[in-house]
TIBA-111055 format. One record per residue (C-alpha): y, z, x; chain; residue number from 1. Coordinates in nm, 2 decimals, m for minus. Example, Ala and Ser with C-alpha at 12.3 -4.5 7.8 and 13.67 -1.06 7.14 Angstrom:
! TIBA-111055
{Y = m0.45, Z = 0.78, X = 1.23, unit = A, pos = 1}
{Y = m0.11, Z = 0.71, X = 1.37, unit = A, pos = 2}
END
This chain:
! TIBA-111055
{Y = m8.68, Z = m2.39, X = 5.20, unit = A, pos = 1}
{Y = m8.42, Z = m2.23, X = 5.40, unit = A, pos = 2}
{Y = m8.57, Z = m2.02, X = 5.63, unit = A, pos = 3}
{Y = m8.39, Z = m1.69, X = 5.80, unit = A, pos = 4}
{Y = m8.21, Z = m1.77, X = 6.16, unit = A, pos = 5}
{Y = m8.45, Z = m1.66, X = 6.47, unit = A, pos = 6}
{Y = m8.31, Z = m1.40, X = 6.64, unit = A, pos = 7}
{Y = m8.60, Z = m1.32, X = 6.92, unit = A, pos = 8}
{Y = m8.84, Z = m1.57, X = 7.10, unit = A, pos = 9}
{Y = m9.10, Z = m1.53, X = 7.36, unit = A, pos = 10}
{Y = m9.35, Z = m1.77, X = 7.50, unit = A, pos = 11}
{Y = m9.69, Z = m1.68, X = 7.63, unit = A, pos = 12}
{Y = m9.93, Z = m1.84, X = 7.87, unit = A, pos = 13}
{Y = m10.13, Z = m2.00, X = 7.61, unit = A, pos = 14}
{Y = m9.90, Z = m2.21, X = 7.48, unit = A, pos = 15}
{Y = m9.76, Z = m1.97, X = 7.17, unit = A, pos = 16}
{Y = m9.43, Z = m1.86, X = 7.06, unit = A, pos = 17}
{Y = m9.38, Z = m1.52, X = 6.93, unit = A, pos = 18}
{Y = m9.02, Z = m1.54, X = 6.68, unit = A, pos = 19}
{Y = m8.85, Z = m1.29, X = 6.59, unit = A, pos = 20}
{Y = m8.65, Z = m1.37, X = 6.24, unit = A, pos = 21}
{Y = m8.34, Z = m1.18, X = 6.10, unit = A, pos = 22}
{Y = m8.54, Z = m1.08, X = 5.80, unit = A, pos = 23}
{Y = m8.75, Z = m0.84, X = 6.00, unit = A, pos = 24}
{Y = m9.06, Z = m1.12, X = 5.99, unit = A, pos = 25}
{Y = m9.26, Z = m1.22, X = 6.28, unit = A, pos = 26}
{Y = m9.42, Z = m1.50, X = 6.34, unit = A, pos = 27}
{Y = m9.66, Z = m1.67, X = 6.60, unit = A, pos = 28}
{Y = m9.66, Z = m2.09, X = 6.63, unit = A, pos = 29}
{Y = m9.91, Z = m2.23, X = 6.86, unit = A, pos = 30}
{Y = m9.73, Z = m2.50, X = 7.07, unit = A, pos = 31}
{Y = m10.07, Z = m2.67, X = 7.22, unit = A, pos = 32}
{Y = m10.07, Z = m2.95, X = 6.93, unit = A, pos = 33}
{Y = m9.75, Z = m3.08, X = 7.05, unit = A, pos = 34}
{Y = m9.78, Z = m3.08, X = 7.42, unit = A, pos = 35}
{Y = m9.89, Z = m3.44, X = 7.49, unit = A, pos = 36}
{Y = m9.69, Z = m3.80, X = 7.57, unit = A, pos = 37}
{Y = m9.39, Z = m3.79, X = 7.88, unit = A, pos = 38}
{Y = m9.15, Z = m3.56, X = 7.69, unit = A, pos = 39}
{Y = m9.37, Z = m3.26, X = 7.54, unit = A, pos = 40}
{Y = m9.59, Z = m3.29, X = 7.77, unit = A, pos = 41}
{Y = m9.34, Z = m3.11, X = 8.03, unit = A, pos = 42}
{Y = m9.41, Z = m2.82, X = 7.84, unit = A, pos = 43}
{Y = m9.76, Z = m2.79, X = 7.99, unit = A, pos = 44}
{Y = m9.60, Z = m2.63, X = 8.29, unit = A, pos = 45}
{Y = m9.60, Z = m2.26, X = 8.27, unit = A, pos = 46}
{Y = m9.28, Z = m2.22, X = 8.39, unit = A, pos = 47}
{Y = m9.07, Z = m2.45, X = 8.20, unit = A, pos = 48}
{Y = m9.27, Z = m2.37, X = 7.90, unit = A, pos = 49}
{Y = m9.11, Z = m1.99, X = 7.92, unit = A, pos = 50}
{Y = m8.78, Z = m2.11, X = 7.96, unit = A, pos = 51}
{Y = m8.70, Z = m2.17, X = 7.55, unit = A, pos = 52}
{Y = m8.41, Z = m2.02, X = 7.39, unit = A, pos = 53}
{Y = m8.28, Z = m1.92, X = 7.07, unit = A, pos = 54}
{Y = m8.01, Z = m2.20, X = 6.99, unit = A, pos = 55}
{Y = m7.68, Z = m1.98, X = 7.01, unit = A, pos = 56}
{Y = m7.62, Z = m2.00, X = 6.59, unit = A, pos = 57}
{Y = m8.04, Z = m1.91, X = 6.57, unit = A, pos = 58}
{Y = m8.09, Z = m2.22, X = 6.34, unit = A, pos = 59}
{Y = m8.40, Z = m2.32, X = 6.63, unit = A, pos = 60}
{Y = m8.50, Z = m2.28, X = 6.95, unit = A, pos = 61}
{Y = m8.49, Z = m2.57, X = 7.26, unit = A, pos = 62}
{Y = m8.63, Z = m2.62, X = 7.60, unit = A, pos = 63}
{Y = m8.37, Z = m2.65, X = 7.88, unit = A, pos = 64}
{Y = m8.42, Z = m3.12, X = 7.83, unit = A, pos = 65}
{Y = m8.36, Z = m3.08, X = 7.51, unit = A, pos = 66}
{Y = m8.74, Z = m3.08, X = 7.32, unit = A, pos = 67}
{Y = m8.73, Z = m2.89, X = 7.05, unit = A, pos = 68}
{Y = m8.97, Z = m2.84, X = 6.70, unit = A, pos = 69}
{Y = m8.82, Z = m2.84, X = 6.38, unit = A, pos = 70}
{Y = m8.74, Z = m2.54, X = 6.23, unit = A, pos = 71}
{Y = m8.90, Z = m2.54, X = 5.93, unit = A, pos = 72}
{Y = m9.23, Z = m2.64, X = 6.11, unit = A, pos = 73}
{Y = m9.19, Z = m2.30, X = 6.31, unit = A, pos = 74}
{Y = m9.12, Z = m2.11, X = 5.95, unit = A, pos = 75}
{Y = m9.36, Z = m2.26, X = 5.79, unit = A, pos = 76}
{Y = m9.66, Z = m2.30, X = 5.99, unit = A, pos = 77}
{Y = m9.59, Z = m1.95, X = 6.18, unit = A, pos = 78}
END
């Protein structure tokens, strides 16, 4: 399924992503099942958590080191 590009994101202190989609939808995807192991599990920090983006063509989102979450999962499981 091709799912419409992200336009908004914002990240929460529990671990949650609120996206914004070019189709209007909104969408919340719980991060907490992923934070574990060396590289995901720098998301546990606050801080660096907040700092995701929208990938500049909104086909996903990224942390500034370069995790990411596919984004279908996000579509999908939002």
């Amino acid at each position: 399924m091709l799912q419409p590009k992200i336009v908004d994101i914002e990240a929460f202190d529990d671990y949650t992503l609120r996206l914004i989609y070019a189709n209007g939808e909104e969408k919340f995807f719980d991060v907490r099942p992923y934070i574990c192991g060396e590289w995901f599990g720098r998301l546990r920090d606050t801080s660096y958590f907040k700092t995701v983006r929208v990938l500049p063509d909104g086909s996903g989102i990224e942390w500034a080191d370069g995790q990411d979450i596919a984004p279908h999962e996000l579509y999908e499981a939002g």
